[in-house]
N, C-alpha and C positions, 0 to 999 in steps of 0.2 A: 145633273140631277142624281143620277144613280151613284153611289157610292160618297156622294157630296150630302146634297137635302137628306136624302135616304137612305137606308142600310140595306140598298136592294142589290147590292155591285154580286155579296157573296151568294144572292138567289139567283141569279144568271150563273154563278160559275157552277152551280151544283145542277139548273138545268141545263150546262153546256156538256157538263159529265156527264146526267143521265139519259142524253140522246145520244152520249158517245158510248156507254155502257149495251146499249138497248142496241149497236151498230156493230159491238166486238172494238172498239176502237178504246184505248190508251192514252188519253192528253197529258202532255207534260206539263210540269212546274209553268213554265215559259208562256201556255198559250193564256191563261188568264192575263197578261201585260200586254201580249199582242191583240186582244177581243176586246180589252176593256177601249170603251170611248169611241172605237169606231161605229163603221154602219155604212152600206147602200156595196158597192163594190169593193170597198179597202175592208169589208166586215166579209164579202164574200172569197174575197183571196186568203185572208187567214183562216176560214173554215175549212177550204178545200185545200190548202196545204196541210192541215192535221188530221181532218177526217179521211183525210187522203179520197175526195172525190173529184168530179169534173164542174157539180153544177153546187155552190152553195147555196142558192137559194131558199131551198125546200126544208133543209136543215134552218136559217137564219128564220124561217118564218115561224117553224116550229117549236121553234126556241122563246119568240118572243108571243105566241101564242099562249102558250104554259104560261110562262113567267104572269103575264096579264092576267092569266085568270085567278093565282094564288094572289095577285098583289089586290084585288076585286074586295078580297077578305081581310086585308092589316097591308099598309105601310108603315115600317117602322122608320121613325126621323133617327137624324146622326146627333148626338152631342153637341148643343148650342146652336140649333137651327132656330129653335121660337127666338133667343136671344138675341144673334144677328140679325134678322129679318125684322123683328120688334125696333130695335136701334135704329135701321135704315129708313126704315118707315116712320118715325120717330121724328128722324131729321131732315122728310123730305129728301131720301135719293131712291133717284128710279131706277126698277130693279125687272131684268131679264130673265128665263131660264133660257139657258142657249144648251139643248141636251140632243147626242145620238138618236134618243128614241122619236116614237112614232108622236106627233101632238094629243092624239087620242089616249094615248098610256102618260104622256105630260098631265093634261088636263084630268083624268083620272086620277092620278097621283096628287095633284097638288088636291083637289076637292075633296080624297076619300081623308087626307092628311089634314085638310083643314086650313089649306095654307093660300090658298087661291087669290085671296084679296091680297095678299102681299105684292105681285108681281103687275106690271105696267107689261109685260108681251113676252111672247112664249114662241121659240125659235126652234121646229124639229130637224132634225138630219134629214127628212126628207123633203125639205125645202131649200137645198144646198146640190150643185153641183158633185163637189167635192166635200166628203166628210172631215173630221178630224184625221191627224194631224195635219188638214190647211186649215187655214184663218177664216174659212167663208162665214163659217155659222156666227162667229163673233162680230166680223162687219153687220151683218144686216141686224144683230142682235141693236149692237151700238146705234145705229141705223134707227131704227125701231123706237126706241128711247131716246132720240133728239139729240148724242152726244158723238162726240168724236172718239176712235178706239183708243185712242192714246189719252180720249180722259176717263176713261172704262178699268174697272178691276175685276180680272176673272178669277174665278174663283173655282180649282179644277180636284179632281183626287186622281188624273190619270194621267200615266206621261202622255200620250196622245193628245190630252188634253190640254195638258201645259202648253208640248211643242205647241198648238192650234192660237193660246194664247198670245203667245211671245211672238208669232211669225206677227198676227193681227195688229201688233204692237200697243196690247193692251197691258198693266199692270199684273203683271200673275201671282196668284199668292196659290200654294199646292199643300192642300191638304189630304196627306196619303191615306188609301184605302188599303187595298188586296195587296199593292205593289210598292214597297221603298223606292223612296227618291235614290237617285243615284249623282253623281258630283257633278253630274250636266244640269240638274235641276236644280240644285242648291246654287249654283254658278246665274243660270237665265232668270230665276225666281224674283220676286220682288221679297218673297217672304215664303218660309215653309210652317206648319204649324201640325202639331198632333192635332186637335179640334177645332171646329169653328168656334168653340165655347172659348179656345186660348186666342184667338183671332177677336174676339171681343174684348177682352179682357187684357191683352196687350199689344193689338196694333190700334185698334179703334182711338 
């Protein structure tokens, strides 16, 4: 969802700054790659290795409490989301959101956006074990929608997200956000594209 449906990837990294700001703390280049896509305890080890604390929790809840309440007032969609989504819908294929965040900020999201009737089921991080990068969240997604993961195409902007794909052994196609793909993801990918608007237009 975030940094895919949405343009909300780079309002998580400015309120991951301005609680690191507000702490004296310094985030490098690096930790936006490492934050993006996870959640639950793999979101709380790369907090507390850059905030340098012991407990991330407190920091991870008041991050995604911010973010929620600015997103209350505008979601901004990514390039060729009506279009995709219109198409799929179109030709009868059922369609998941498998995202990190909470279902409550899912369901906000796709409503405040308009996009709700699009989707057949809605999969949070906190209905997973293990978050990204493993394959949970995709199994039960696929699960969910009546299909097998290997007849599923996920659709990610984060390496976390990729790996979570490819382990799931679903089709991966990576449409980068905050982070370039690097030769491991053009290698595992099914497909890489600047927009989902070039994902209509020349894989469809």
């Amino acid at each position: 969802m975030d940094g895919l449906l949405f343009d909300t990837e780079k309002l998580f990294q400015q309120t991951w700054n301005e609680i690191a700001e507000e702490r004296g703390v310094l985030l490098p280049k690096e930790f936006a790659g490492k934050i993006s896509g996870t959640n639950g305890k793999h979101m709380c080890c790369v907090i507390e290795k850059y905030y340098k604390i012991s407990d991330g929790k407190e920091i991870q809840d008041e991050c995604m409490q911010r973010v929620q309440a600015k997103l209350k007032r505008n979601v901004p969609k990514k390039p060729g989301v009506d279009e995709i989504l219109q198409y799929f819908k179109k030709n009868k294929i059922p369609l998941a959101v498998a995202s990190s965040s909470s279902k409550q900020l899912i369901e906000s999201n796709l409503r405040v956006a308009r996009l709700s009737a699009y989707f057949d089921a809605i999969v949070s991080g906190t209905e997973v074990k293990h978050g990204k990068p493993a394959p949970d969240i995709f199994f039960i997604a696929a699960e969910r929608i009546k299909c097998k993961p290997e007849e599923c195409y996920v659709f990610e902007d984060s390496v976390n997200g990729v790996r979570a794909g490819v382990a799931a052994g679903c089709k991966t196609v990576m449409i980068p956000d905050l982070i370039l793909p690097t030769r491991e993801e053009y290698k595992c990918c099914y497909g890489v594209y600047d927009t989902l608007k070039d994902v209509v237009m020349s894989f469809l």
